[in-house]
C-alpha positions, 0 to 999 in steps of 0.5 A: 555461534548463535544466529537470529534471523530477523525481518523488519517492519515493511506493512506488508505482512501477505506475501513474504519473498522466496529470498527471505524464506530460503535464508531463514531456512538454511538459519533453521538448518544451522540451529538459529532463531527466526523473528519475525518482526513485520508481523509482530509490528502489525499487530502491535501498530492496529491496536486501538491504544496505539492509534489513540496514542498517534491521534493525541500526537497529533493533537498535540503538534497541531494545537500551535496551529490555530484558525488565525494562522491557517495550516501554516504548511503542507506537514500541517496540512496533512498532520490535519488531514489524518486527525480528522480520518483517525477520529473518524475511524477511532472506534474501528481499530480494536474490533479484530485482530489483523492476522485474522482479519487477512486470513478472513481476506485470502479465503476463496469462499468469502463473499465478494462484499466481505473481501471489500469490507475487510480489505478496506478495513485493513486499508484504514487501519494501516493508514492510521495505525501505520502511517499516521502522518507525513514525514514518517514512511511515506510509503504509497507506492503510486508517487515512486517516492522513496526515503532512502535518497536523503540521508537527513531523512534517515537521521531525523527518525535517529532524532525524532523520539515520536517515530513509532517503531522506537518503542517497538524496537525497545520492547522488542529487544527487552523481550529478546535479550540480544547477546554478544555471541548472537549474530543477527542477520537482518534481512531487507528486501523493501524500501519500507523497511529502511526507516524502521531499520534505523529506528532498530539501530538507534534502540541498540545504540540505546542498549548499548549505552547502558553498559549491554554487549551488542550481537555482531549485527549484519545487514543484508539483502537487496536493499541494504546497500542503501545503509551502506551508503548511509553510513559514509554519510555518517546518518547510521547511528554509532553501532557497529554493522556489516552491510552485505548485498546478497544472501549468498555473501551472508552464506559465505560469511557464515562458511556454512553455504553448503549446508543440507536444507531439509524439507522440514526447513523450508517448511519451517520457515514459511510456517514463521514468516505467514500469517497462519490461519484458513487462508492460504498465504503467497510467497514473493518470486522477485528475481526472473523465475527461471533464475531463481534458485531458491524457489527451484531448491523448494520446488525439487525438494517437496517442500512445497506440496506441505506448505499449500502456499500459493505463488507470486512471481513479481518479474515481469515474464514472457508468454515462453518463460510462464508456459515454463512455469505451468510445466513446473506448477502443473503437478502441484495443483495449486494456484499462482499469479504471474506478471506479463512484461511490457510489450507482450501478448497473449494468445487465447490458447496461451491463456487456457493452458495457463490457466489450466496449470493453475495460473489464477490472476495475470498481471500486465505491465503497461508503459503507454504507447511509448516506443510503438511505432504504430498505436493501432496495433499496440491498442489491439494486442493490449486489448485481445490479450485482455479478453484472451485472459479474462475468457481463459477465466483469470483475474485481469489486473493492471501495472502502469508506468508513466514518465518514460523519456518517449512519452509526451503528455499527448500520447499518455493523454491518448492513452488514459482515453483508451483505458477508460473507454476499454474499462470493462476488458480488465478487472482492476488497476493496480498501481501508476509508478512513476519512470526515473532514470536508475544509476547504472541503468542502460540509459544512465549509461547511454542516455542519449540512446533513450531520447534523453537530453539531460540527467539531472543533478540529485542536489543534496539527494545524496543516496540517489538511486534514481535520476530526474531528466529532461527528454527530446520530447520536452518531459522534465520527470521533476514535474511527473508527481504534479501530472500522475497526481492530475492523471490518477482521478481519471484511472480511479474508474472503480472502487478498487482501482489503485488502492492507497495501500501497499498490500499485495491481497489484491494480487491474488485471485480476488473474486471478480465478480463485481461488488453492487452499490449500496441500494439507495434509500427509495425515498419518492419524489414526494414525502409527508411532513410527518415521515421520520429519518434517522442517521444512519447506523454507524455514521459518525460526525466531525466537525471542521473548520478545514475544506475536507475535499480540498485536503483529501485531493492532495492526500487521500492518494498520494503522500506529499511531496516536501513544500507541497502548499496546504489547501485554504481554510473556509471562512471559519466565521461564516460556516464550518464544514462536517465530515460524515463517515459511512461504516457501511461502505467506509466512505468520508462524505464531506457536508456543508455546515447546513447538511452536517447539522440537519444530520446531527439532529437526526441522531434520534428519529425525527420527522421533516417537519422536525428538521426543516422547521427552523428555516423559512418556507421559501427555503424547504424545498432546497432542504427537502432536496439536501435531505434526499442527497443525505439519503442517496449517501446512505447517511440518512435513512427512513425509521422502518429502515434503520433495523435492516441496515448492517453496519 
């Protein structure tokens, strides 16, 4: 029998999970075949010409959608919001490859302001390239949305011919040349990957129609369960599956569970499923480290010392269970980060011994106040663990849950006042997730043992793995997208704080040394007539008849939510609005119609006199002052400056 492990897109290709490298090690063990398909679509969905491709779409959706009208809806509103960012970030798509440019990411000696320009050129063309407008992924993690409670959500990408892994699949498949004595075993372990797998199935569906046998192909890992369900639902295309939850289920499928693994094996497959090049790449521990066969069995057998991979254990750990884990990591010599669990503190001499066995960034899961009978003290042990930390020399970053059925608004409103008085004990916020009751969870069980009243009907949710509830405390979790979405601007203290992409580059050891602003311009207070400006290098314009900042405060963070209503238009016959994109730090300014037009005159040097000229003297001095905010976004420079700014 011929095996073929292959593992779908889910945008993250940094850290793949110890889980999935231990079955493609024992497929290597049995002679099969690894594909590694996240990687490849990566790749392919960056590329300038498939960007360009989803920009035309677009342009093509919303050419019914005109002034009059208005945006007639929230998906118009956001098919708008991402035409406007892709033509703005058009000409980035193409300059390097991916792979590279993460590699370049992960490097310990790159500059603190290469790590930024590099993350977030890897941010924007996710977002473009990946994610180009709503109804398709979704896959910010921030609004805890996922696509797999809807089974219409499922058979609308089998409908929908511009989903943008349909392509990809057929090309793929093309390309592999699948046979009916193949057996493919497809791994999902993300939620991400659920849309995509549909779309892998519906391309089968396609080749089989065409008269080609199909390999006997089987789902697993811990996510496809969701297909399952799907499938009674009848939203899985009509190509024969077997769904099994786990990979020790696939082992005894196969009758092979006992197979040697050498360390070749296991260095094999993580040599497949990393992005190779000077970096060194993460793997995932998922499950409790201590439990973890699979990243023991790498342990034991060496194959770990080969591979100079460093590790990420995602489960939330006790202080005892990462003094296990120095004791294990102490002789590799390597880095790690780890996750401290909710309600947990860390002692000073518990932090430098952790960092002397390697342990590098330390991650804090943070849930509010909920639950602490005495928040004085729960503020001072988050606050001495912080400094515990960072004097211990790790890299100090944040998880934060909201909507717990204890919270009340008042007490996270506490809460987000203390983070941001205390801003500078940490080192970065990485996400705000959002509580919902799990099926079959404790307080799914008992919910009144958790202060919860009600547990909500899913309605027509009918793959629900999670419920809404009302809670003592007078909390409705159908309303937490609306809070999180009015409390999120607050936690965005820094650049870095909750970033809009799914990447775990962030959860390594990121330099922490903090990245300057860009110098402003140093224009005086007073200037002749005669100084000339020009646009700064790299900025590009686009006009638009939309309020940008209004579409950019319902999407820049977070993907709408269904029936989400679209921001107003401006009175397009009075004034129009302009969107200036800074390559230089990959900000989007939004302009008035007077500050964007005096910008796109400065395309060559031109003196005040030049620019101001056209309007009344009682009106300079007000344009004087617009020119100096132009200068202050680094969007308009004096000429003698032009030559030294890098773009």
């Amino acid at each position: 029998m011929s095996l073929r492990l292959i593992y779908p897109p889910q945008t993250d290709p940094t850290a793949p999970d110890v889980e999935l490298i231990d079955l493609a090690a024992r497929v290597c063990a049995m002679g099969g075949h690894l594909l590694d398909a996240n990687q490849l679509a990566f790749r392919r969905f960056l590329s300038g010409s498939h960007a360009a491709a989803r920009r035309a779409l677009l342009e093509e959706k919303l050419a019914d959608v005109t002034t009059d009208k208005g945006l007639l809806n929230g998906d118009h509103a956001y098919g708008y919001y991402r035409l406007l960012r892709s033509k703005l970030l058009q000409s980035d798509l193409s300059e390097e490859d991916a792979g590279h440019m993460l590699s370049a990411l992960l490097q310990q000696d790159a500059s603190p302001r290469r790590q930024d320009v590099l993350r977030q050129d890897i941010e924007r063309r996710l977002e473009v390239g990946i994610a180009p407008y709503y109804g398709q992924l979704r896959l910010n993690d921030l609004t805890a949305v996922h696509s797999t409670e809807v089974s219409s959500d499922l058979r609308a990408v089998c409908e929908d011919q511009s989903f943008p892994y349909h392509d990809f699949w057929r090309d793929l498949i093309g390309r592999v040349g699948p046979q009916a004595s193949e057996t493919w075993l497809v791994w999902l372990d993300a939620d991400q990957q659920l849309l995509p797998a549909m779309s892998l199935l519906k391309a089968l569906s396609e080749f089989s129609a065409h008269g080609e046998d199909l390999p006997h192909l089987v789902f697993c890992g811990p996510v496809s369960p969701s297909l399952n369900k799907a499938k009674k639902c009848g939203a899985l295309p009509d190509v024969p599956v077997e769904i099994l939850p786990d990979k020790s289920s696939v082992m005894a499928k196969l009758a092979d569970a006992d197979i040697g693994v050498s360390r070749h094996h296991w260095v094999s497959a993580v040599g497949c499923f990393t992005l190779q090049g000077p970096a060194v790449p993460f793997l995932r521990v998922t499950a409790s480290p201590e439990s973890n066969h699979a990243f023991h069995s790498m342990l034991a057998s060496g194959a770990l010392d080969e591979t100079s991979v460093r590790l990420l254990f995602v489960a939330p750990s006790t202080p005892d269970t990462l003094m296990d884990l120095a004791g294990l990591l102490a002789v590799k010599e390597s880095e790690w980060s780890a996750t401290l669990g909710f309600g947990r503190t860390l002692s000073r001499e518990v932090a430098q011994r952790l960092a002397h066995a390697g342990l590098s960034s330390l991650m804090f899961e943070v849930k509010g106040f909920a639950g602490w009978a005495d928040e004085p003290s729960a503020q001072e042990g988050l606050l001495a663990s912080w400094r515990a930390a960072k004097q211990a020399g790790l890299y100090v970053s944040l998880t934060l849950v909201y909507g717990f059925p204890q919270d009340t608004a008042s007490s996270f409103e506490r809460f987000i006042s203390f983070l941001e008085k205390n801003r500078d004990e940490i080192d970065q916020i990485l996400r705000l997730k959002l509580y919902r009751v799990p099926i079959g969870s404790p307080a799914h069980r008992a919910p009144e043992d958790f202060g919860i009243l009600e547990l909500m009907d899913p309605g027509n949710a009918d793959l629900p793995r999670t419920l809404h509830f009302r809670s003592e405390t007078g909390l409705n979790s159908e309303n937490f997208f609306q809070t999180a979405a009015e409390l999120a601007p607050r936690l965005k203290l820094r650049d870095n704080d909750l970033p809009p992409s799914p990447l775990h580059a962030d959860e390594g050891r990121p330099n922490a040394v903090q990245i300057p602003e860009k110098t402003k311009s140093g224009v005086t207070a007073e200037f002749g007539d005669n100084m000339k400006v020009t646009k700064a290098p790299g900025v590009r314009l686009v006009q638009t008849q939309f309020d940008y900042r209004a579409l950019d405060d319902l999407y820049g963070d977070f993907r709408p939510r269904p029936n989400t209503p679209p921001p107003q238009p401006t009175n397009v016959a009075a004034k129009k609005a302009w969107l200036a994109y800074n390559a230089d730090n990959g900000r989007i300014v939004n302009l008035s119609d007077v500050l964007g037009g005096l910008l796109s005159k400065a395309e060559e040097p031109s003196s005040l006199k030049d620019l101001t000229g056209s309007f009344p003297p009682a009106a300079r001095e007000k344009i004087e002052l617009a020119l100096k905010k132009l200068m202050e976004h680094g969007l308009l420079v004096p000429e003698e400056q032009a030559a030294y700014i890098s773009v």
